[in-house]
FINUZA-513506 format. One record per residue (C-alpha): x, y, z; residue number from 1. Coordinates in steps of 0.1 Angstrom, whole numbers, plus 5000, padded with zeros to 4 digits. Layout:
@px X py Y pz Z nr NUM $
...
! end
This chain:
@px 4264 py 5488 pz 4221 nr 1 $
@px 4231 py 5488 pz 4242 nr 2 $
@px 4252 py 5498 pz 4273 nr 3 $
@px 4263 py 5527 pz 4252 nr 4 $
@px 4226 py 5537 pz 4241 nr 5 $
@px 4217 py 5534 pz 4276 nr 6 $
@px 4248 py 5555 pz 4286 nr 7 $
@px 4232 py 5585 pz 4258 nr 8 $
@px 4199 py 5581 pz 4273 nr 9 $
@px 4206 py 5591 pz 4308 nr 10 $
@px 4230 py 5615 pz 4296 nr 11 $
@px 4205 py 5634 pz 4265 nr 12 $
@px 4221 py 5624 pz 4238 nr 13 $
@px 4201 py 5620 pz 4209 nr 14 $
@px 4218 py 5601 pz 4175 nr 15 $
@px 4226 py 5570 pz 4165 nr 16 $
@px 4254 py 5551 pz 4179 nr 17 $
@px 4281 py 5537 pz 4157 nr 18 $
@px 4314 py 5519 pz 4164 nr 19 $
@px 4336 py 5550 pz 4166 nr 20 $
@px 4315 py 5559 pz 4196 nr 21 $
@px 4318 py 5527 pz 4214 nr 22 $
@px 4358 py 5526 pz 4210 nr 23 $
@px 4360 py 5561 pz 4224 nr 24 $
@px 4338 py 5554 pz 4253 nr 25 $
@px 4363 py 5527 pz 4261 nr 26 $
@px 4395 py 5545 pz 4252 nr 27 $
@px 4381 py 5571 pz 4281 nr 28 $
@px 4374 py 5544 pz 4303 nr 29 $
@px 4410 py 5531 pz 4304 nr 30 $
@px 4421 py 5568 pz 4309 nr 31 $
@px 4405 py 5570 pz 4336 nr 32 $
@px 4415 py 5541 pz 4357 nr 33 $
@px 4448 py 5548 pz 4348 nr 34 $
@px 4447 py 5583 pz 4358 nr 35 $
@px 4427 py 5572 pz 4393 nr 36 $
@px 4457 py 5549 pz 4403 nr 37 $
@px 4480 py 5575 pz 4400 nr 38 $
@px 4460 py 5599 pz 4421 nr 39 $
@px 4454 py 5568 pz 4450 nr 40 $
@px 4495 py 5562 pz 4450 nr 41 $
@px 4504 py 5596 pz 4457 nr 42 $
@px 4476 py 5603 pz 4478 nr 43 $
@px 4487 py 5577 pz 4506 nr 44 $
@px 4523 py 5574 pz 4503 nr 45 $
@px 4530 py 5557 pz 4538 nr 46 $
@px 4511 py 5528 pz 4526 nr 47 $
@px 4536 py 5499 pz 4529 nr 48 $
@px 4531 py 5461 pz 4511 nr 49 $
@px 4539 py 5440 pz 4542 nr 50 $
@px 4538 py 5402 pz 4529 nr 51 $
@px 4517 py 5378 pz 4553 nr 52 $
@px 4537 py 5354 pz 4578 nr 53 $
@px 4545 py 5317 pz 4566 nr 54 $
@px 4540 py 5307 pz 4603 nr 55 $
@px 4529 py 5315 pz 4635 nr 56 $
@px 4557 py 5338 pz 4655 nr 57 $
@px 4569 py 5322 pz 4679 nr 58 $
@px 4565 py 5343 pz 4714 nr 59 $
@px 4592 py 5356 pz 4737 nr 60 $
@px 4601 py 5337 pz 4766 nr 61 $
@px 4583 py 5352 pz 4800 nr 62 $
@px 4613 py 5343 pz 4824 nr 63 $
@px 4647 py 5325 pz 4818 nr 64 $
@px 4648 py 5286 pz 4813 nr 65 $
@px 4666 py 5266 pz 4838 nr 66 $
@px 4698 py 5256 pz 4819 nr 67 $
@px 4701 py 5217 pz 4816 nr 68 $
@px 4732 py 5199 pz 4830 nr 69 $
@px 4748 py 5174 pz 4812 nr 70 $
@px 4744 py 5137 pz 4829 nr 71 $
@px 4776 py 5131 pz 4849 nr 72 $
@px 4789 py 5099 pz 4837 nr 73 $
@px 4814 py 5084 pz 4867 nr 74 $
@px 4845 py 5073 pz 4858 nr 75 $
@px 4852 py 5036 pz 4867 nr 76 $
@px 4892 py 5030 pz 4881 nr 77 $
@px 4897 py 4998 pz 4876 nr 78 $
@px 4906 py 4980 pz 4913 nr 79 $
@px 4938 py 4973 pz 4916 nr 80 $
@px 4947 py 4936 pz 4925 nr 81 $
@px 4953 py 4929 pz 4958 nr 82 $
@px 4990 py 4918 pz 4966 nr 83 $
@px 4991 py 4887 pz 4986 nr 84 $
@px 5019 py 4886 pz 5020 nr 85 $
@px 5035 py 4856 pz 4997 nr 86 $
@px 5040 py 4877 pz 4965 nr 87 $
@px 5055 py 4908 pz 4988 nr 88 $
@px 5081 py 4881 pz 5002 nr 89 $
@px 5090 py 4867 pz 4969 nr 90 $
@px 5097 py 4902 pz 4954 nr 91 $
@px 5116 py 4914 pz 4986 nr 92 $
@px 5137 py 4882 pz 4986 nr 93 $
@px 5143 py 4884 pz 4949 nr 94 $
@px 5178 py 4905 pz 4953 nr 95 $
@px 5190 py 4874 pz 4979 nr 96 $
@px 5172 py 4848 pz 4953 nr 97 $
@px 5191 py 4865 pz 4922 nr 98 $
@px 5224 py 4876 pz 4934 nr 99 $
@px 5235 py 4844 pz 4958 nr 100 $
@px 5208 py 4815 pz 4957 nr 101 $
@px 5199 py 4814 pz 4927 nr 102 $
@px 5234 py 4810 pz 4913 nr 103 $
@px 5238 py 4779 pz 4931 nr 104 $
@px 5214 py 4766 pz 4913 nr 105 $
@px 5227 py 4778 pz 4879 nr 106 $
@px 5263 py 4757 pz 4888 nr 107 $
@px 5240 py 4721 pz 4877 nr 108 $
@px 5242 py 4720 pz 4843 nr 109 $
@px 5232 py 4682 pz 4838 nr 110 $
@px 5265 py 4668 pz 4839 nr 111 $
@px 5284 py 4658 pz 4872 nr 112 $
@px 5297 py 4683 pz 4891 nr 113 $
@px 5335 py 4694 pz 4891 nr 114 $
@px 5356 py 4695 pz 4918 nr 115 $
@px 5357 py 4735 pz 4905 nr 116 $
@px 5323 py 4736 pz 4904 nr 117 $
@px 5314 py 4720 pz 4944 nr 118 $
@px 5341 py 4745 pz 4959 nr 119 $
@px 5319 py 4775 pz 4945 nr 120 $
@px 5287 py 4762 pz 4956 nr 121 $
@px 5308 py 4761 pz 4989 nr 122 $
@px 5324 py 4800 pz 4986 nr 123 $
@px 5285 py 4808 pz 4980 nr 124 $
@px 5272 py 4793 pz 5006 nr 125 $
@px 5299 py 4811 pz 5032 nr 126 $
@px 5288 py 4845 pz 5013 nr 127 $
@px 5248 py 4840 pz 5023 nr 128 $
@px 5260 py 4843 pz 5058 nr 129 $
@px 5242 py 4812 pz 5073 nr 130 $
@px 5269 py 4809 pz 5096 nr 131 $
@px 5304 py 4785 pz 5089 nr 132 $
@px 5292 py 4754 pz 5111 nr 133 $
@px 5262 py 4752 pz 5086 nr 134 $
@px 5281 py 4757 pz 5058 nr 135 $
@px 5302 py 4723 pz 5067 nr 136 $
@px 5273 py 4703 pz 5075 nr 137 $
@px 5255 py 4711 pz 5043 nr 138 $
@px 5286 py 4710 pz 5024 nr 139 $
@px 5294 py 4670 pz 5044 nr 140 $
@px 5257 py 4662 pz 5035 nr 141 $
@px 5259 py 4674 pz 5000 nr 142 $
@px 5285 py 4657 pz 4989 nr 143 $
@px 5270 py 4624 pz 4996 nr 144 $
@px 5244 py 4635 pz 4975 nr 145 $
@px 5265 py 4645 pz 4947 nr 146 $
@px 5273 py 4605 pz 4943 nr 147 $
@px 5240 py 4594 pz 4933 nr 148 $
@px 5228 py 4599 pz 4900 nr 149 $
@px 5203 py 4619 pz 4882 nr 150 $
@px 5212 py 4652 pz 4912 nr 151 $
@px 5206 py 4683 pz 4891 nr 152 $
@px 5190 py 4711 pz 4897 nr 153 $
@px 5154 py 4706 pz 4914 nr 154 $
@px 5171 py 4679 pz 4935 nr 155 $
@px 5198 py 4701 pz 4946 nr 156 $
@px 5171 py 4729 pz 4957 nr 157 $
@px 5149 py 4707 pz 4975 nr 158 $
@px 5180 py 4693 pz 4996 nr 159 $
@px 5187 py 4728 pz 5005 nr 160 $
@px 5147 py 4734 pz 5016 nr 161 $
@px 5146 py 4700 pz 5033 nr 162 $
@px 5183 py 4707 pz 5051 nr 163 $
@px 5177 py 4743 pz 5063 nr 164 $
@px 5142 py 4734 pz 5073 nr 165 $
@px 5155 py 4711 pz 5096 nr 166 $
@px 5177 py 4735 pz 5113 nr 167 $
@px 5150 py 4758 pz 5121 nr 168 $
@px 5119 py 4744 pz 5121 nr 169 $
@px 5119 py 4726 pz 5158 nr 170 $
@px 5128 py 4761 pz 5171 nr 171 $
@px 5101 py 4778 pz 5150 nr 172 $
@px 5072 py 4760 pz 5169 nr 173 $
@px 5085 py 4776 pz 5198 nr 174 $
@px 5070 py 4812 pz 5188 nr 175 $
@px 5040 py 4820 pz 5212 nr 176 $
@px 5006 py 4824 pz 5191 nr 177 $
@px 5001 py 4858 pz 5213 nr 178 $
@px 5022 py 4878 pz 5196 nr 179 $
@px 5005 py 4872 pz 5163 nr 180 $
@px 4969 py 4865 pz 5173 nr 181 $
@px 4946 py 4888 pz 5200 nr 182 $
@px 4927 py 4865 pz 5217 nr 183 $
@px 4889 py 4878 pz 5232 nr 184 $
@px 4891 py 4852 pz 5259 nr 185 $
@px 4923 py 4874 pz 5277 nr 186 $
@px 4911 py 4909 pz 5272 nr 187 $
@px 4926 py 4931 pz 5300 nr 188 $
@px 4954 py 4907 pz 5307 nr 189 $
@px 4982 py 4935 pz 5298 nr 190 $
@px 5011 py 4914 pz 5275 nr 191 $
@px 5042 py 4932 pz 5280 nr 192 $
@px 5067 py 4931 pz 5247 nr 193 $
@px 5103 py 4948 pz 5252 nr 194 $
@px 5116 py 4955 pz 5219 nr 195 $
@px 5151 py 4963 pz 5213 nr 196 $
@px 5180 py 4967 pz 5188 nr 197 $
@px 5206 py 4991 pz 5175 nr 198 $
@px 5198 py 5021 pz 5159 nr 199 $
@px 5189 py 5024 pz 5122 nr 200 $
@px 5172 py 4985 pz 5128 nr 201 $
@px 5143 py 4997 pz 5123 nr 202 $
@px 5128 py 4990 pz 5154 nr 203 $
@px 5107 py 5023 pz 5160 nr 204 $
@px 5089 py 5022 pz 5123 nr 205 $
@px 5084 py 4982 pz 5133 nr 206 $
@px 5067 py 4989 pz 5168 nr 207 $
@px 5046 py 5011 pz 5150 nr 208 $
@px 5032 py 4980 pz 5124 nr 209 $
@px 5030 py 4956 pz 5148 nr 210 $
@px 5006 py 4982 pz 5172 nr 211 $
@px 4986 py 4986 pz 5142 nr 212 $
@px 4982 py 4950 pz 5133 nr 213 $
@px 4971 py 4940 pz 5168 nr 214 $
@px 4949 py 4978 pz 5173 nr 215 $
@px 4932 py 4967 pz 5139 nr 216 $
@px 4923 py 4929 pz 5160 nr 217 $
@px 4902 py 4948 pz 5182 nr 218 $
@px 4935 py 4948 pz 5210 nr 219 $
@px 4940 py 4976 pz 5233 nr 220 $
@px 4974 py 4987 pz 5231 nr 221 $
@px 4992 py 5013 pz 5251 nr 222 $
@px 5032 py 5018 pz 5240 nr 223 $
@px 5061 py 5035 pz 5259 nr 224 $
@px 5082 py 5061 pz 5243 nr 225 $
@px 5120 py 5047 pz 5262 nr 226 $
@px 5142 py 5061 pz 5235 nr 227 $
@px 5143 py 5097 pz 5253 nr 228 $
@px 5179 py 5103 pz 5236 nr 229 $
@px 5164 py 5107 pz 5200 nr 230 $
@px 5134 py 5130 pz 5199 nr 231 $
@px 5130 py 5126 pz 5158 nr 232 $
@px 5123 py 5088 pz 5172 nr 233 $
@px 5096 py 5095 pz 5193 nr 234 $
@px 5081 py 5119 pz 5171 nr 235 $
@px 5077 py 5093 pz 5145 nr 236 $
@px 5066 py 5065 pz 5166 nr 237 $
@px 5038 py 5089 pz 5179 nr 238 $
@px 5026 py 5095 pz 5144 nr 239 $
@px 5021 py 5057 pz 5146 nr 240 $
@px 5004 py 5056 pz 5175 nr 241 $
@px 4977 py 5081 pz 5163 nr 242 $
@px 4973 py 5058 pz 5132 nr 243 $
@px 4971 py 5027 pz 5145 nr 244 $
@px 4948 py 5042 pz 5175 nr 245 $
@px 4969 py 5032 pz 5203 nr 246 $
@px 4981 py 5053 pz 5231 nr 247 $
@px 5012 py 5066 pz 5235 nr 248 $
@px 5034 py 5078 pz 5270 nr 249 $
@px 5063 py 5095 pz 5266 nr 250 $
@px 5085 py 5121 pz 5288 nr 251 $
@px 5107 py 5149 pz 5279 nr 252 $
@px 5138 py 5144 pz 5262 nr 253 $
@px 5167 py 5129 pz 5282 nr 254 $
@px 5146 py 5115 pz 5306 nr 255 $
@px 5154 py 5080 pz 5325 nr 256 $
@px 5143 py 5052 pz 5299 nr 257 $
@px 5134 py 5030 pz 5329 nr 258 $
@px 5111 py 5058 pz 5344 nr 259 $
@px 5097 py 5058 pz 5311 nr 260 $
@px 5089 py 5021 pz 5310 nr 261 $
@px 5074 py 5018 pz 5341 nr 262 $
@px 5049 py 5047 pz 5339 nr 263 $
@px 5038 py 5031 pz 5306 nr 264 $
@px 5032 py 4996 pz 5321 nr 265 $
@px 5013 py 5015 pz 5350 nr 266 $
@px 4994 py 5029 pz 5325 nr 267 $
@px 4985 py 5000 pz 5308 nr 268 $
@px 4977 py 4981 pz 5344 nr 269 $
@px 4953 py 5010 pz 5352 nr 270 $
@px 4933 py 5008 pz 5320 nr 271 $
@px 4934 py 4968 pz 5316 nr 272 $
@px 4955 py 4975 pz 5285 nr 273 $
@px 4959 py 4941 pz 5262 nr 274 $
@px 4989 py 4950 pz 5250 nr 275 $
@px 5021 py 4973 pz 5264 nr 276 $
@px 5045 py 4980 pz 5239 nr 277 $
@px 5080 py 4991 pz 5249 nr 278 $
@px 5105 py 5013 pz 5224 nr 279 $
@px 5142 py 5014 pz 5241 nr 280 $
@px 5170 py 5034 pz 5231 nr 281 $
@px 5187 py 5019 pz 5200 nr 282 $
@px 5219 py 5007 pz 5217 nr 283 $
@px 5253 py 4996 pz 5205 nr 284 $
@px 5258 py 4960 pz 5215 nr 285 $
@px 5297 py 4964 pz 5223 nr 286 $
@px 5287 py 4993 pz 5252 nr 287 $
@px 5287 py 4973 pz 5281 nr 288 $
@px 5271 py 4998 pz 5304 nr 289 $
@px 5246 py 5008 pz 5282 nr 290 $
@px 5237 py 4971 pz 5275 nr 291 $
@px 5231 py 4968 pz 5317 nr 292 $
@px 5209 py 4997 pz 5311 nr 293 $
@px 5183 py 4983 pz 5295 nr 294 $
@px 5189 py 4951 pz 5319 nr 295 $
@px 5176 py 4980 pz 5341 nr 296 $
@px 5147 py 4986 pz 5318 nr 297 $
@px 5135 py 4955 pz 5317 nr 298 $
@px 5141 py 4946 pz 5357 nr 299 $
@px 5119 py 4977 pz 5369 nr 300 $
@px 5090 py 4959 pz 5354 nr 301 $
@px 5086 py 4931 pz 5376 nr 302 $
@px 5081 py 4957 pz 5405 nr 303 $
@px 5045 py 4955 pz 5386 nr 304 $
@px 5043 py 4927 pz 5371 nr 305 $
@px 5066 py 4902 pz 5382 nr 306 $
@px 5062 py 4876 pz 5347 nr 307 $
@px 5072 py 4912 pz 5328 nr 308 $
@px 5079 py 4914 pz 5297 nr 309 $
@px 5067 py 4883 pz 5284 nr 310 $
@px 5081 py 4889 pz 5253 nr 311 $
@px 5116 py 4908 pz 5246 nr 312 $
@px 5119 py 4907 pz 5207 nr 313 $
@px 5152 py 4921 pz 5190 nr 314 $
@px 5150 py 4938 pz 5157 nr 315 $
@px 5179 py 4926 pz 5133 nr 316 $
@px 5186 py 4945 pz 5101 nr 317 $
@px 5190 py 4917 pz 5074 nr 318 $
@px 5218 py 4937 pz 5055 nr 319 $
@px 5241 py 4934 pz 5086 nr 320 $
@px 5250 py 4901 pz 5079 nr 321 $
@px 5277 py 4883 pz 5101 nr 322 $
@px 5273 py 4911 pz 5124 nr 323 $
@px 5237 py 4903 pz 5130 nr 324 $
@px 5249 py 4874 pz 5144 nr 325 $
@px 5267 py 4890 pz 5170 nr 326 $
@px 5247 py 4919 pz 5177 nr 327 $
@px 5218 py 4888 pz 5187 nr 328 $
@px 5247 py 4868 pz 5206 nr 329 $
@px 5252 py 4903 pz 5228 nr 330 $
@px 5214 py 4909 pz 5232 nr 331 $
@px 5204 py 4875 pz 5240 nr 332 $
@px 5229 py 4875 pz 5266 nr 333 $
@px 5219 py 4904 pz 5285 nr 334 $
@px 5181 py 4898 pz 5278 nr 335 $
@px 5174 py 4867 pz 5273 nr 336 $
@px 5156 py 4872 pz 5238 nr 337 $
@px 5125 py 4852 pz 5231 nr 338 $
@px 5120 py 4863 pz 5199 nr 339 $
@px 5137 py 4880 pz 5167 nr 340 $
@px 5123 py 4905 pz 5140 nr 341 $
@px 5141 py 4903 pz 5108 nr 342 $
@px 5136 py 4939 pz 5087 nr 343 $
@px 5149 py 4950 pz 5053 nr 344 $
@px 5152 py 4918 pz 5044 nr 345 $
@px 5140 py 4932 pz 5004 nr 346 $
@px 5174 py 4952 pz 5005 nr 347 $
@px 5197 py 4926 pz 5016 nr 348 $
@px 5214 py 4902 pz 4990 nr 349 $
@px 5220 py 4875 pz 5016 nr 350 $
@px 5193 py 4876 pz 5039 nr 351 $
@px 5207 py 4839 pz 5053 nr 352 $
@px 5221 py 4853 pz 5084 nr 353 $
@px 5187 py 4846 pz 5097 nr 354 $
@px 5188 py 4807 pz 5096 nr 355 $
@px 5226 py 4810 pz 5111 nr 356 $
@px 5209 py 4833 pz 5141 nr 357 $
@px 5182 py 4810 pz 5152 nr 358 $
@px 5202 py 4777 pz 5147 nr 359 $
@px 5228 py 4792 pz 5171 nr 360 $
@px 5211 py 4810 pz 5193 nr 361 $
@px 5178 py 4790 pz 5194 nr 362 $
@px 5155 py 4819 pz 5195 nr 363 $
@px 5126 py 4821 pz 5167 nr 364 $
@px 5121 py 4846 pz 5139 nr 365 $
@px 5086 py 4858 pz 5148 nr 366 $
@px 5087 py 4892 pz 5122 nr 367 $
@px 5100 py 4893 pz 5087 nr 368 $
@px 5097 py 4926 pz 5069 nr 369 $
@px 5100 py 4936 pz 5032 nr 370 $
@px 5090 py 4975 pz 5029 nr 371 $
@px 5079 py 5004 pz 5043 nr 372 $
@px 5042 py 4999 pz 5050 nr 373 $
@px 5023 py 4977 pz 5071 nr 374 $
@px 5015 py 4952 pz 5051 nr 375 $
@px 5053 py 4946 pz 5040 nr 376 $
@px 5057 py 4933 pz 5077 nr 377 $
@px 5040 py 4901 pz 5088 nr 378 $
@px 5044 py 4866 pz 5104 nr 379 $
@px 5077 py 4846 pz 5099 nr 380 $
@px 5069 py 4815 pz 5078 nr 381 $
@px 5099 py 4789 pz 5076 nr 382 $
@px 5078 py 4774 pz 5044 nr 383 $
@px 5069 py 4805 pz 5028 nr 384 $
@px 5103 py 4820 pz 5035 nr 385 $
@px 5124 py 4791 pz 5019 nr 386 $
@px 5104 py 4787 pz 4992 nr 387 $
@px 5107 py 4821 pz 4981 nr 388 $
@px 5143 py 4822 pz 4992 nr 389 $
@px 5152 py 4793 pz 4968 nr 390 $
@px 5125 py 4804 pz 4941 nr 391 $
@px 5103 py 4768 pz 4946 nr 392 $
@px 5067 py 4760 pz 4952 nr 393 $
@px 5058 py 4760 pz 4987 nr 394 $
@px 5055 py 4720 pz 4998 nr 395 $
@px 5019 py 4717 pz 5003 nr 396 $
! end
């Protein structure tokens, strides 16, 4: 009421003031403020209600992060175990073991042997190809054996180990330690090895291990490319050669094998060569004049080295057989062989004609090979290849 009065005052107004005046006043009042928020909306219609940010914005990026590359995790193969010259034997020798050995020892069955049951043992034993006389040695021997009691099995396999053994062994020692072993102490002193054989032996893919195996010694080795009849031969053995790291001399196709020899042993003269490896054509042992050809071959040597070759090593396919036997008989003849190679012996199921060859012929096995690569060929063992042969634990 007294802001009223005040309100009359400054305006003139003489009177009393009552209640009705005071509710009017504030009746206009209301009016007005209403009527002034009207006029301020349409008076500034771009004014916008913008709500204030939560947060702080976060600002644009001022050049383009270096993308992140996931950690490389390596993959770890696991290393596949190593497969030991014993275990490759056993599994090449396991048709031979399966197929003719081992069924001799399936004919013991606890009880005494049949008179049936000794004449198969004997029909098996001419099928493993170890050569007739053997056969009726082991056959006179066996039968003594046969008498005493308590001969099964185990007893029956170690007479065979102890028996064969002592047809080869003797003639085993024989093998000269060079042709395994490169010995520091005669570096330069050239080693010539003659290899021969008929075709389809094997003979080029084995020249080709055994350079490799002496290369990887720390041997020099140069080898001569005599087969100039078969190109596809010399091809492959020089794809060996550039393996192993050995050098290789080799002359056009059709040339004179002895030509070929000699410039190779020249070769190997004039560079102190530890090693001089000789291919020769793969020759039929029944072709008499081809035989005297490599007599040639191996003659024309000495005119450089008169003890040349010190070795002359004849590579025998195992599947042969009986006609291993006389393809040796021919060689050794015309050659004088100081050393045998036996090869495929993991695809032969006799793989016997090798104790028949060095009983007769008294020459040593100094190769066997089971497979392709290099490690399927190695040293000749008479323990190691017995034992696997008759599928027993090598005698320590």
């Amino acid at each position: 009421m007294e802001l009223v009065r005040s309100l009359y005052e400054m305006l003139g107004i003489s009177g009393a003031v009552n209640t009705g005046d005071l509710w009017g006043l504030i009746s206009l009042f209301y009016l007005l403020m209403a009527s002034g928020s009207l006029v301020l909306k349409k008076s500034d219609p771009k004014i916008e209600y913008k709500p204030e940010p939560t947060s702080t914005p976060i600002p644009a990026p001022t050049s383009t992060p270096t993308p992140v590359e996931p950690e490389k995790v390596e993959e770890v193969v696991p290393e596949k175990p190593k497969v030991t010259w014993g275990e490759r034997l056993r599994k090449g020798l396991s048709q031979s073991r399966s197929e003719v050995w081992g069924k001799l020892g399936n004919i013991f069955t606890g009880s005494a042997l049949s008179e049936d049951s000794i004449e198969e043992i004997e029909e098996l034993l001419y099928g493993a190809d170890i050569g007739p006389g053997t056969v009726a040695e082991l056959m006179d021997e066996l039968n003594e054996k046969l008498k005493k009691e308590g001969f099964g099995e185990e007893q029956f396999k170690e007479f065979l180990f102890a028996f064969l053994s002592s047809k080869m062994d003797g003639i085993q020692k024989e093998v000269s330690s060079e042709l395994y072993n490169f010995d520091p102490a005669n570096k330069g002193k050239t080693k010539v090895i003659m290899v021969v054989g008929v075709n389809g032996a094997g003979k080029t893919t084995t020249i080709g291990k055994l350079a490799t195996k002496l290369t990887n010694q720390g041997a020099k080795v140069v080898v001569g490319a005599c087969d100039t009849f078969r190109a596809a031969a010399v091809d492959q053995l020089e794809v060996w050669c550039e393996r192993a790291g050995a050098q290789m001399v080799r002359a056009k196709e059709g040339a004179n094998p002895s030509g070929v020899g000699y410039d190779a042993l020249q070769q190997a003269l004039n560079e102190k060569a530890d090693y001089c490896i000789l291919d020769t054509a793969g020759r039929l042992h029944t072709k008499g004049n081809l035989m005297e050809e490599l007599t040639k071959s191996k003659n024309v040597l000495k005119k450089l080295d008169e003890s040349a070759p010190h070795h002359t090593l004849l590579v025998i396919d195992a599947i042969t057989g009986q006609n291993a036997l006389r393809q040796a008989e021919e060689f050794n003849k015309a050659l004088e062989l100081s050393g045998l190679i036996f090869t495929k012996c993991d695809g032969s199921s006799k793989a016997g004609s090798a104790i028949g060859i060095v009983q007769q012929l008294k020459v040593p096995i100094t190769y066997i090979g089971v497979g392709e690569s290099v490690e399927d060929l190695d040293i000749f063992n008479l323990d190691e290849y017995l034992s696997a042969l008759l599928d027993m634990t090598q005698p320590a």
